[in-house]
C-alpha positions in Angstrom: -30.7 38.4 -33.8 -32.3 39.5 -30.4 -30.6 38.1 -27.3 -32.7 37.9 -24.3 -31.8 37.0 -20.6 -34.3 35.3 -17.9 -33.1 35.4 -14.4 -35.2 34.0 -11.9 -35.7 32.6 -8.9 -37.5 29.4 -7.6 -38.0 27.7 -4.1 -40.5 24.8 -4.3 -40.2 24.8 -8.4 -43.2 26.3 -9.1 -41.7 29.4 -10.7 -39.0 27.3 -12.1 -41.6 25.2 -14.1 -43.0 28.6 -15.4 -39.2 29.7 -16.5 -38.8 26.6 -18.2 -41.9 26.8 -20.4 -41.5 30.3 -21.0 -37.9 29.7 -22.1 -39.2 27.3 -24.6 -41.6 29.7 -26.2 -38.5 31.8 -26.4 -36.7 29.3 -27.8 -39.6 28.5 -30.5 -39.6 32.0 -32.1 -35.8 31.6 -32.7 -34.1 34.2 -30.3 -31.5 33.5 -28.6 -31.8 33.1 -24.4 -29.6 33.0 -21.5 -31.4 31.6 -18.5 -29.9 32.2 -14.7 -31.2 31.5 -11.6 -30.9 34.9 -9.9 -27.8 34.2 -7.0 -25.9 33.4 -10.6 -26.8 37.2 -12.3 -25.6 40.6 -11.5 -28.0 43.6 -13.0 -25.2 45.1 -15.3 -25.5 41.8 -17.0 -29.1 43.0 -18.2 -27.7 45.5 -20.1 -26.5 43.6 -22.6 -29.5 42.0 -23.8 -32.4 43.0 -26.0 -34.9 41.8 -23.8 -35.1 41.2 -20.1 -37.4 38.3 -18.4 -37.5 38.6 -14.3 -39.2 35.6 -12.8 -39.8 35.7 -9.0 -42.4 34.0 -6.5 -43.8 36.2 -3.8 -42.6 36.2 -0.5 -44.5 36.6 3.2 -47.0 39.2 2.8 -45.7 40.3 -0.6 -42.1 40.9 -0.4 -39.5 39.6 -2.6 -37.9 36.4 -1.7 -34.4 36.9 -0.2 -32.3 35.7 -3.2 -33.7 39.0 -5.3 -32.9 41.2 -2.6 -29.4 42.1 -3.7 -30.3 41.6 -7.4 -33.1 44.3 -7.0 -31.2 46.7 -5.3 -28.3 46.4 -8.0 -31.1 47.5 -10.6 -30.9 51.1 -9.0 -27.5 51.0 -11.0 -28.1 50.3 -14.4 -30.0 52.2 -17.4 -32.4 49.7 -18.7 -34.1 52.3 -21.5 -34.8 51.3 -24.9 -35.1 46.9 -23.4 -38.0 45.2 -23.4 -39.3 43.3 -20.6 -41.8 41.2 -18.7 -42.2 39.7 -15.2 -43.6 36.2 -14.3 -44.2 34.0 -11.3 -45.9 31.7 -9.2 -48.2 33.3 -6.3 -50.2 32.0 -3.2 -54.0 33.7 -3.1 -54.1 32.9 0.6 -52.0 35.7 1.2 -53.3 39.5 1.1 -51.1 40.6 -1.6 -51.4 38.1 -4.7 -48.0 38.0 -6.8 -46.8 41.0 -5.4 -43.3 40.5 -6.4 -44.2 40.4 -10.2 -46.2 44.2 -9.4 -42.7 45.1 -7.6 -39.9 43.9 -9.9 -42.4 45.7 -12.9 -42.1 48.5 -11.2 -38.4 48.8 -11.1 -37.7 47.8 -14.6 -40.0 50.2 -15.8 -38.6 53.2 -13.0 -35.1 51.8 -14.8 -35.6 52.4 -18.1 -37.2 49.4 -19.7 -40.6 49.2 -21.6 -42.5 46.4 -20.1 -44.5 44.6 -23.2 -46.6 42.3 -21.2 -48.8 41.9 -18.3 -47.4 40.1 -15.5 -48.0 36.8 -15.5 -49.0 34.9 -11.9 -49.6 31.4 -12.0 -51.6 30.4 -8.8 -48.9 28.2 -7.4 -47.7 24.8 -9.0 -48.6 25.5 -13.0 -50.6 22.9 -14.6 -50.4 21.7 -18.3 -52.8 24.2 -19.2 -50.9 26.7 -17.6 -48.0 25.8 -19.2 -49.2 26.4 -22.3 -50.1 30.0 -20.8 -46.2 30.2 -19.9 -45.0 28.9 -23.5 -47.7 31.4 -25.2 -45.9 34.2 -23.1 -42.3 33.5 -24.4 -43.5 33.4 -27.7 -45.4 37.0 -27.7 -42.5 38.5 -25.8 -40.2 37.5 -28.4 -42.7 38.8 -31.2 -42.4 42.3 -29.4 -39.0 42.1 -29.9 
C-alpha cells in the first residue's frame, strides 16, 4: 500500500483547514498518511514515502513563512526521484505575489527529484465549504496518481 506524508504549516488556520480536508480525501482512497506540522518533520523523513504533500501559506511579499525555512533548505539534501507530489495553501491576493510559496516549494521538489502530479492548489485565504470540497477532491486525485 502507498504511504504518503503531508507536512505543513499553518498560522491563522487557513492552511490547516485545507490539510485537514485534503487528508481526508487521502484517507478516502485508502492510503495510508502521516500528517506533520512542519517544526515536527525533517526532509530525510520524505524519503520514505510514496508520495509527498507540502502545504504552506505565503509569506510578506511571497516568501516562505519562517517555520519552512529550515525544512526547505534541508530539501537541498535528499533525492526525492521516482515520489510523487503536490503543494497546497492558503494565499492573500492583496499581495503582488499570489501563493508564491506553493510556486516555490514546487519548485524545489521537482529541482529534487520528485514528479509533481498536480497543480498547486491556492485557496484565497480562509477555505469555505465549497472549497473544501476542492481540498478533499485533491487528496483523492493525488492518491489516484499514486
Amino acid at each position: 500500500m502507498a504511504k504518503v506524508i503531508m507536512v505543513f504549516t499553518s498560522m491563522t488556520g487557513n492552511t490547516e483547514e485545507m490539510a485537514e480536508a485534503i487528508a481526508e480525501g487521502v484517507r478516502e482512497q485508502g492510503v495510508e498518511l502521516d500528517v506533520k506540522e512542519v517544526l515536527d518533520a525533517t526532509a530525510t523523513e520524505l524519503e520514505k514515502y510514496d508520495g509527498i504533500l507540502l502545504g504552506a501559506y505565503t509569506w510578506g511579499d511571497g516568501e516562505l513563512p519562517d517555520d519552512f525555512l529550515d525544512f526547505y533548505d534541508e530539501l537541498d539534501d535528499v533525492d526525492l526521484t521516482g515520489k510523487k507530489a503536490a503543494v497546497f495553501g492558503s494565499c492573500d491576493s492583496s499581495y503582488e505575489k499570489y501563493g508564491a510559496a506553493v510556486d516555490i516549494l514546487t519548485e524545489k521538489l521537482q529541482e529534487r527529484g520528485a514528479e509533481v502530479v498536480l497543480q498547486g492548489l491556492k485557496i484565497e485565504l480562509t477555505p469555505t465549504n465549497e472549497e473544501k470540497q476542492l481540498c478533499m477532491a485533491f487528496g483523492k486525485e493525488f492518491s489516484k496518481q499514486l
